[in-house]
C-alpha positions in Angstrom: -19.1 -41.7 -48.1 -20.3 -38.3 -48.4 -23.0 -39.4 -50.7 -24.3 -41.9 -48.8 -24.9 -39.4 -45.7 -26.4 -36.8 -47.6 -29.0 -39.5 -49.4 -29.8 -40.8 -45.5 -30.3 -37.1 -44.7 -33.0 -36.5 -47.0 -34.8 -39.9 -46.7 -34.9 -38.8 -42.7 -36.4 -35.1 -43.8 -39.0 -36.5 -45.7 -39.9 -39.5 -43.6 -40.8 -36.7 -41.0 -42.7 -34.1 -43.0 -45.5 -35.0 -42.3 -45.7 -34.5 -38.5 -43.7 -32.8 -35.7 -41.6 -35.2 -34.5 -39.2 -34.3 -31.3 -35.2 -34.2 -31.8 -34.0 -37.5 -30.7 -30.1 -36.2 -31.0 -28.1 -33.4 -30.1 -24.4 -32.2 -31.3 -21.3 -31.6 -29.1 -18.4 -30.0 -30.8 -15.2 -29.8 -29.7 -12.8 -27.0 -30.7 -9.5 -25.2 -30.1 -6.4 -24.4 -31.5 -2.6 -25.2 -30.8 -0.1 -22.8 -30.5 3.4 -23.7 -32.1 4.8 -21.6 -28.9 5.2 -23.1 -25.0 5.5 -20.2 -22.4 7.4 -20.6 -19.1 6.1 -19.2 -16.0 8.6 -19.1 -12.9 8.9 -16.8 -9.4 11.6 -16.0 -7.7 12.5 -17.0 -4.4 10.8 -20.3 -5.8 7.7 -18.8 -5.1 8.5 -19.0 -1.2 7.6 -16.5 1.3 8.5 -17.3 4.7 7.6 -15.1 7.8 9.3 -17.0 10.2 8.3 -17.2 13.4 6.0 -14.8 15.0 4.7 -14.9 18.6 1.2 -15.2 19.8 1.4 -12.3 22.0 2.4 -10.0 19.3 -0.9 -10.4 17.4 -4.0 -8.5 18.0 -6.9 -9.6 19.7 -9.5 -8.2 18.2 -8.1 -6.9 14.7 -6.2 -8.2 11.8 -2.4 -8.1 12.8 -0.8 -6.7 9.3 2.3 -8.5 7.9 5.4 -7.0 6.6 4.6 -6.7 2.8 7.1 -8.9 0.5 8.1 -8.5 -2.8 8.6 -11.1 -5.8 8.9 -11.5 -9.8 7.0 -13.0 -11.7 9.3 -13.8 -15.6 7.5 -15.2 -18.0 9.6 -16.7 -20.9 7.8 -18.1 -24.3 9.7 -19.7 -27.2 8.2 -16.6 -29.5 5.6 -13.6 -28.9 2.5 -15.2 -27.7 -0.9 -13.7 -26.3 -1.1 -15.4 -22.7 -2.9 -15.5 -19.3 -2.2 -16.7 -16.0 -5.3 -18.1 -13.9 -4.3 -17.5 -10.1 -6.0 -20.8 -7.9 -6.3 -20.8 -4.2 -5.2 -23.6 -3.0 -6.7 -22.6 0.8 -10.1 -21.9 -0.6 -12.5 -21.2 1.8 -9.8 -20.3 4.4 -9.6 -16.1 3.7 -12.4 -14.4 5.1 -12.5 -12.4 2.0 -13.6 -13.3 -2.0 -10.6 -11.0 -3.2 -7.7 -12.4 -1.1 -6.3 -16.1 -0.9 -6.4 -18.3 2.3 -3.7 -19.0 4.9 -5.4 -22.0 6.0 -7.5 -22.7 8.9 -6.7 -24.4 12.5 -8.9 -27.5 13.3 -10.5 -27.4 10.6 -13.0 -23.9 11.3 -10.8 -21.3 12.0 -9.7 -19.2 9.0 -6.1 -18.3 10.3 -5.8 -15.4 7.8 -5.2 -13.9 4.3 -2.9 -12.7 1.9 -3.0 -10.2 -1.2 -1.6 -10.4 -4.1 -0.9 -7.1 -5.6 0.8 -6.5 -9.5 3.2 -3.5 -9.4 5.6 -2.9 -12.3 5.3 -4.7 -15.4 8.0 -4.9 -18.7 7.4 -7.4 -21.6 10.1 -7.5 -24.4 11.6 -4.2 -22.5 9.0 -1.7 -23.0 6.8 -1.4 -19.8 3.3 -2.5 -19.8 0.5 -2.5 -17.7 -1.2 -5.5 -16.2 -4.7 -6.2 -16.7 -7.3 -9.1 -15.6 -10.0 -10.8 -16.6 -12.5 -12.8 -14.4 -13.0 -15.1 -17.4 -10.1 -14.7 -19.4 -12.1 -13.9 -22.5 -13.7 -10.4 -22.2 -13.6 -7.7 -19.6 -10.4 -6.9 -19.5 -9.5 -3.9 -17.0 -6.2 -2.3 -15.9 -6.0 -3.4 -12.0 -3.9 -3.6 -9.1 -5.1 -6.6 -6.9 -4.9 -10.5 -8.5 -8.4 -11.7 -7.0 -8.3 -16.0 -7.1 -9.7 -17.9 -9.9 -8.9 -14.0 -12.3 -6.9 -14.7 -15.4 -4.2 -12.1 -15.5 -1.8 -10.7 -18.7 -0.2 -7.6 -19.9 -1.3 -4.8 -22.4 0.0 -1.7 -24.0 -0.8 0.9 -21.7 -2.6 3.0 -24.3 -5.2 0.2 -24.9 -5.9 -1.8 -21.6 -8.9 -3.9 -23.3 -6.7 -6.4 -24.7 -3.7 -8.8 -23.5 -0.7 -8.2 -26.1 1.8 -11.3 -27.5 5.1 -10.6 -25.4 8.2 -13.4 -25.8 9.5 -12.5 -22.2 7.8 -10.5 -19.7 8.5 -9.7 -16.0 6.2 -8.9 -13.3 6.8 -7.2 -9.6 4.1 -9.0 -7.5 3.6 -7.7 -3.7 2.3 -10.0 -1.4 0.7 -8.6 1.9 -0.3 -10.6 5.0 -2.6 -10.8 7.7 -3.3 -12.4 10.9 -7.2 -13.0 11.9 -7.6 -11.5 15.6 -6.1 -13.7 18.0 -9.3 -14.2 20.0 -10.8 -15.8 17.4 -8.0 -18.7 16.9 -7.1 -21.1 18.5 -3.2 -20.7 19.5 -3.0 -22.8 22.4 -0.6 -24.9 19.9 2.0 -23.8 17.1 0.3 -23.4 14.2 2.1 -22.8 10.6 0.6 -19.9 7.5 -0.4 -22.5 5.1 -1.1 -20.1 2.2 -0.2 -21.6 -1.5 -1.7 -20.5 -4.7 -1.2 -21.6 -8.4 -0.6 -19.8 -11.3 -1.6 -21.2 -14.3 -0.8 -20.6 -17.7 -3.6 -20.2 -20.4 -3.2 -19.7 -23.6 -5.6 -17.2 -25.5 
């Protein structure tokens, strides 16, 4: 078989030697690897934050009315030491009035109700504290960082190199997430309306 495509090769090279002719083909490859490890994401609290409820009159008019801040983990458990990432999605996109924060959601449709951060505090992989880092690819560019911008990869790394994620079996991450209101004259609250923040965070393997 491998004979007959080389021969078919060379008949085709010298059939066009003669004049320029145009490529008529082109080659997709597909690549990747797969890693003999599965990692475990999980939050606790189940990943819920809930503010209750909070009255219309207690929210600024014209300003952003600032949230108590909240505080979960983020434990990350892999069957042996593996290099990960997890990609944060906004699944309110569109509904934060900022690029760096995710969405709370809008009311009828065109109102952005508000935002939330998502800050990385304190970090420890396999008991040694790390520092977390983030990537807006996942690839390259890798910085120490504070705030988890959507659609970011984020990992750990030694603290003495913050370029590159390291392979950790079981990591654990303080997350902060901090709230806000859009001003009140610019919503309509004539009805209840419920934060309808959610994000995803998904692993990637690198």
């Amino acid at each position: 078989m491998k004979k007959y495509l080389a021969a078919l090769s060379t008949l085709a090279l010298i059939g066009m030697t003669p004049h320029a002719v145009a490529a008529s083909s082109t080659d997709l490859t597909v690549t990747g690897s797969i890693t003999p490890s599965a990692c475990t994401p999980s939050l606790t609290e189940n990943g819920n934050i809930d503010y209750g409820k909070i009255s219309a009159r207690d929210l600024n008019p014209t300003t952003s009315t600032n949230l108590e801040p909240r505080t979960i983990f983020l434990n990350v458990n892999c069957e042996a030491a593996t290099r990960f990432a997890l990609q944060g999605h906004d699944n309110r996109l569109g509904s934060s009035n900022q690029a760096t924060s995710f969405g709370l959601g809008k009311i009828n449709g065109d109102q952005n109700l508000g935002r939330f951060v998502l800050a990385m505090a304190s970090a420890v992989a396999d008991g040694v504290g790390v520092q977390a880092i983030k990537s807006a690819d996942g690839q390259t560019g890798w910085v120490g960082h504070l705030f988890w911008n959507p659609g970011y990869y984020v990992s750990v790394a030694d603290r003495a190199d913050l370029t590159t994620p390291i392979p950790v079996k079981d990591m654990e991450m303080e997350l902060l997430i901090s709230a806000s209101i859009s001003p009140a004259n610019d919503l309509d609250l004539t009805h209840e309306v419920n934060l309808d923040g959610s994000a995803t965070l998904e692993m990637k393997y690198l």
